[in-house]
N, C-alpha and C positions, 0 to 999 in steps of 0.2 A: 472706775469700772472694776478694778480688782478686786475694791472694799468692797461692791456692792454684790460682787460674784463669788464671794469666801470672808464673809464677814466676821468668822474667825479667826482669820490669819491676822498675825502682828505683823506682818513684814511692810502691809503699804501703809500702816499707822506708821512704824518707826521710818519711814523715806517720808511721810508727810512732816514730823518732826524739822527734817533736813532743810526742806523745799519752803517752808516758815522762818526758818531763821535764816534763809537767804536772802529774803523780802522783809525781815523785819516785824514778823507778824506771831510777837512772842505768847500772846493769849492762845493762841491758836495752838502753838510749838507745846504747851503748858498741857494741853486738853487731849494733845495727838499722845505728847509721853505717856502721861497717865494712861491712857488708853492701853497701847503697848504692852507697858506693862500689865493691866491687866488679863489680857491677852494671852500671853506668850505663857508657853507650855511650861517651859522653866526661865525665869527671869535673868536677865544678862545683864552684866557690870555698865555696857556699851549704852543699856536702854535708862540708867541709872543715874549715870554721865550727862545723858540728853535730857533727861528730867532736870538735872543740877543746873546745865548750861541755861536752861529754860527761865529757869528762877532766877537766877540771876542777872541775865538779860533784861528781867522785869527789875529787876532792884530787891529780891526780897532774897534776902540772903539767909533768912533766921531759917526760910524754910529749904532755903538751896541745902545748908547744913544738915538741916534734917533727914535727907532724901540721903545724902553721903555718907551718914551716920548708919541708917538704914541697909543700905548696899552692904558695905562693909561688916554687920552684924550680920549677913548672911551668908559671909564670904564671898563676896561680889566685886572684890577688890582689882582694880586695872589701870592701865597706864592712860584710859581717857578719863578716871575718877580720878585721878592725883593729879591731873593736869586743872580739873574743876577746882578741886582743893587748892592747888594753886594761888587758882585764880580767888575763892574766896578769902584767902588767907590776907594776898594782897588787896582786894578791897574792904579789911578789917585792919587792915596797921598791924597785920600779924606776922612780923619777920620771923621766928620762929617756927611756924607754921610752913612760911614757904620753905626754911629752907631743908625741913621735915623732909618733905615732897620729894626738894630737890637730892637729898639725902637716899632717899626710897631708891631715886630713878638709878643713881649710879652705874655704869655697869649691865644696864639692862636695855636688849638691843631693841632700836625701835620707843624708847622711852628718854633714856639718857638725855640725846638729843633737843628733844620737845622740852623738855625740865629747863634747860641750859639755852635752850633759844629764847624760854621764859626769863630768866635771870639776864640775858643779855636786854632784854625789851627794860626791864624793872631797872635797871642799871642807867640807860637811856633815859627814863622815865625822869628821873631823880638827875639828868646832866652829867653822869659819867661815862663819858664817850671812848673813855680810852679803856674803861674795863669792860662797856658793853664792845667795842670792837673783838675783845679777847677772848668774850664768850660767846659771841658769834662765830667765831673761830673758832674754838674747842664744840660749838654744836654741827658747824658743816664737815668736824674730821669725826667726830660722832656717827652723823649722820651717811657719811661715805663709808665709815669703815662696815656699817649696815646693809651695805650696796642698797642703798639710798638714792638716786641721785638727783632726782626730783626734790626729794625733803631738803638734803644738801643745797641744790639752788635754792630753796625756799629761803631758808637762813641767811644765805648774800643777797637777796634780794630786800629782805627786811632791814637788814643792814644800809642798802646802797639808799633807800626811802630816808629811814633814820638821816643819813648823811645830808641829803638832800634838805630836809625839813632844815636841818639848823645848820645851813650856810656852807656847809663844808662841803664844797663843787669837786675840789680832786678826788677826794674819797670815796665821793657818793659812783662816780664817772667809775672809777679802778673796781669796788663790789659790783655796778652795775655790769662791765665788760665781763665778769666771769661769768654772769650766767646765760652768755650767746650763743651756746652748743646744744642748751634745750629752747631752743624757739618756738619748740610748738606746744608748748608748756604755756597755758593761758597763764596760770597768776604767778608765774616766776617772769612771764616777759610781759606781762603789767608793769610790775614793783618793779621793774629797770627800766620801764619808759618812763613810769610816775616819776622815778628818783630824778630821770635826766631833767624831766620838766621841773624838778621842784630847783635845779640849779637855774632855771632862768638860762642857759644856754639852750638854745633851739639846732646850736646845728653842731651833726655828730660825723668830724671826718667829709667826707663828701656826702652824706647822706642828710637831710635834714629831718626833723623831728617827727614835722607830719606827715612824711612819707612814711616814717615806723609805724604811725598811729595807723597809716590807710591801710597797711599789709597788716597790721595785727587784729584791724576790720575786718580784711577779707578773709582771715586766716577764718574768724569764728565769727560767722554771716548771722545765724540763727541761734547762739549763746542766750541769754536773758540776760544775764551778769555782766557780759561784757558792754548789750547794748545799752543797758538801763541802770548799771554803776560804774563800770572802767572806765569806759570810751566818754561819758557825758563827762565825768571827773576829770581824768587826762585832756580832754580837749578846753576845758574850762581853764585849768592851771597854764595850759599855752595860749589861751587869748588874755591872762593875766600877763604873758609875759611879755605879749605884743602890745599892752597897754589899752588893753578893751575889754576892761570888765562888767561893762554891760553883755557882751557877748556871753560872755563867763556863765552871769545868772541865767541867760538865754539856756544857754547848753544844758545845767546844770538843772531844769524844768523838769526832763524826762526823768531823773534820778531820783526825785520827792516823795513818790511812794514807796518806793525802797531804799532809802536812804539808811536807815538804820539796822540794814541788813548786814548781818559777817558771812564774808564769804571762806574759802579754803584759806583763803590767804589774808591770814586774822589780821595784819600789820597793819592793813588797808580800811578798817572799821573807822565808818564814819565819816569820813575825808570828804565823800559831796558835801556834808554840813562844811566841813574845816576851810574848802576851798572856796565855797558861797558868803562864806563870812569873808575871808581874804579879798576877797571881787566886791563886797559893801565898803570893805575900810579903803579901798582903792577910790572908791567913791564918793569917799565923804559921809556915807549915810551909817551917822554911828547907832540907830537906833534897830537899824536891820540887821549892823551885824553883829550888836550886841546877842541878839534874837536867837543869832546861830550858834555861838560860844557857848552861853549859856544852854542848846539843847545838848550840847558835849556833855557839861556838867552836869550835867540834871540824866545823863545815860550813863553812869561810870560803868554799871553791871558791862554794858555794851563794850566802850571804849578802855578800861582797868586801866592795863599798864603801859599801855603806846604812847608815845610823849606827846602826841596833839591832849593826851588828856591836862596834862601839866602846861603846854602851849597856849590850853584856849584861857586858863586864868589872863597870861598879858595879854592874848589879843582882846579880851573882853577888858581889860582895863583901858587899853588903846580905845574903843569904842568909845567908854566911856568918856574919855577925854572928850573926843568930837561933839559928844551929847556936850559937855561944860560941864561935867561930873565931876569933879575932881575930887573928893573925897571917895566913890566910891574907885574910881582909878587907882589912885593912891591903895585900897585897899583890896585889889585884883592883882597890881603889881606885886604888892608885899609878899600874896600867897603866893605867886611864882617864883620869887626871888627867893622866899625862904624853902621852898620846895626844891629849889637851885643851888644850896648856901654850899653843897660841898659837891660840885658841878666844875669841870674842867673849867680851868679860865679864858683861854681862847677862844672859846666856840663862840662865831659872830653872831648868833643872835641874842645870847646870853650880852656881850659887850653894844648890843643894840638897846638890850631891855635896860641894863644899867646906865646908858645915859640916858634913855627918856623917865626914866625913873627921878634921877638927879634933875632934870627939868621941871618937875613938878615938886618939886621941897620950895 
């Protein structure tokens, strides 16, 4: 209605932008930027940003770049363009690049943070769990010292998921507890329910798991996000844990058209695919969840640097297994293992991969 009542305003193009990449619906995000821009009186670094993110999202990075390159030749420079940069740098094997960025951000409030929560994810990414612990730390005293405190939970919550994904129960439990003071903070008390569930323990203290889920229901009745990607995911990973992963895919139905949606809380990209694969390998059925792993990898622009991106190499090799693949297992492990080669040693799922690994020689 807006667009059709001020067909010159940029403002409900640039929210159509937003409301597209929450559902995943990056042609679209593509068509709304460009718009936008066209639009707009004097063009913004922010509307620049959204066109990069867009591109990317699709995979086409040669043109993400160009749109960055653009901005910036017209002094359009900002802390949501150097977060794109980032992100392309990292899906080019461009350590240099990133740590450009991260170099830029230093220092600067409201920016710092985001640069360094990035670095702590990349670090994660790659199985260094004890440097990204450090820079999730260094991003939530960032992030506070900005009177932040939102952004701050944000960063322990990324963290306490992180924990959760690779085995590590007490840790994920300890970042999860800090951030119980914003409750009413949809995706900071996601990614501490998510985290709880991804430890496979259901009950917290006297309270159990699905009671969190049911008040984080009611809290946000009319949400989209919550009802069409949180809650279908979250309830999927705990009928994993009760041993009913047909229930899992059940849940995890209403999440399919949005599935490839980021929301605020980027940590969280992609996870209905991650956890529907999870509930096929629970299953036996390695051909389904091959299906899923591989739409991870085939979305990098999507998922970059959160380690389900580096995860779903073994779990697509584990698929394969089931298929009687062994060759191609053999060579899904390998890329995770050497994506892993200088990865903390104790992390349980790491010493999980290495003996199904050694199984198959």
């Amino acid at each position: 209605m807006w667009t059709r009542t001020y067909p010159r305003d940029d403002t409900p193009v640039d929210i159509e932008v937003g409301i597209y990449t929450l559902v995943g619906q990056y042609d679209k995000a593509v068509v709304a930027a460009r718009e936008g821009l066209r639009l707009a009186p004097t063009p913004l670094g922010m509307g620049y940003a959204g066109l990069v993110d867009s591109y990317l999202s699709r995979n086409l990075f040669e043109a993400a770049r160009a749109s960055a390159e653009e901005a910036q030749s017209k002094s359009l420079d900002s802390s949501y363009l150097r977060f794109e940069l980032y992100r392309l740098a990292f899906l080019q094997n461009d350590t240099a690049g990133m740590a450009q960025q991260v170099a830029w951000a230093a220092g600067k409030r409201g920016s710092e943070d985001v640069l360094l929560g990035n670095e702590a994810d990349t670090a994660a990414y790659f199985g260094q769990v004890g440097k990204a612990r450090e820079l999730s730390r260094q991003a939530h005293s960032s992030a506070t010292q900005s009177q932040q405190r939102e952004t701050a939970a944000l960063h322990e919550a990324a963290a306490a998921v992180r924990e959760g994904l690779f085995g590590n129960a007490d840790e994920a439990r300890k970042w999860a507890a800090t951030t119980k003071q914003l409750r009413n903070s949809r995706d900071v008390q996601y990614g501490a329910l998510l985290a709880l569930a991804l430890t496979g323990d259901l009950s917290q203290g006297e309270t159990r798991l699905e009671q969190l889920a049911d008040d984080f229901a009611r809290r946000f009745p009319e949400d989209t996000l919550v009802e069409f990607n949180y809650l279908p995911t979250l309830r999927a990973q705990m009928a994993i844990d009760h041993h009913d992963p047909s229930k899992a895919i059940e849940l995890l139905q209403a999440a399919a058209p949005y599935e490839l949606g980021v929301s605020p809380a980027s940590f969280t990209a992609l996870y209905p695919i991650y956890v529907r694969g999870e509930a096929y390998l629970s299953l036996h059925q390695g051909s389904q969840a091959a299906t899923e792993f591989q739409k991870i990898l085939d979305h990098r622009g999507i998922v970059w640097n959160e380690p389900i991106g580096a995860l779903a190499h073994w779990q697509l090799g584990r698929a394969y297994v089931l298929q009687g693949d062994g060759a191609k297992a053999k060579s899904e492990y390998g890329v995770f293992l050497t994506l892993w080669k200088d990865a903390d040693p104790y992390i349980p799922i790491l010493k999980q991969a290495k003996a199904e690994y050694a199984g198959l020689q």
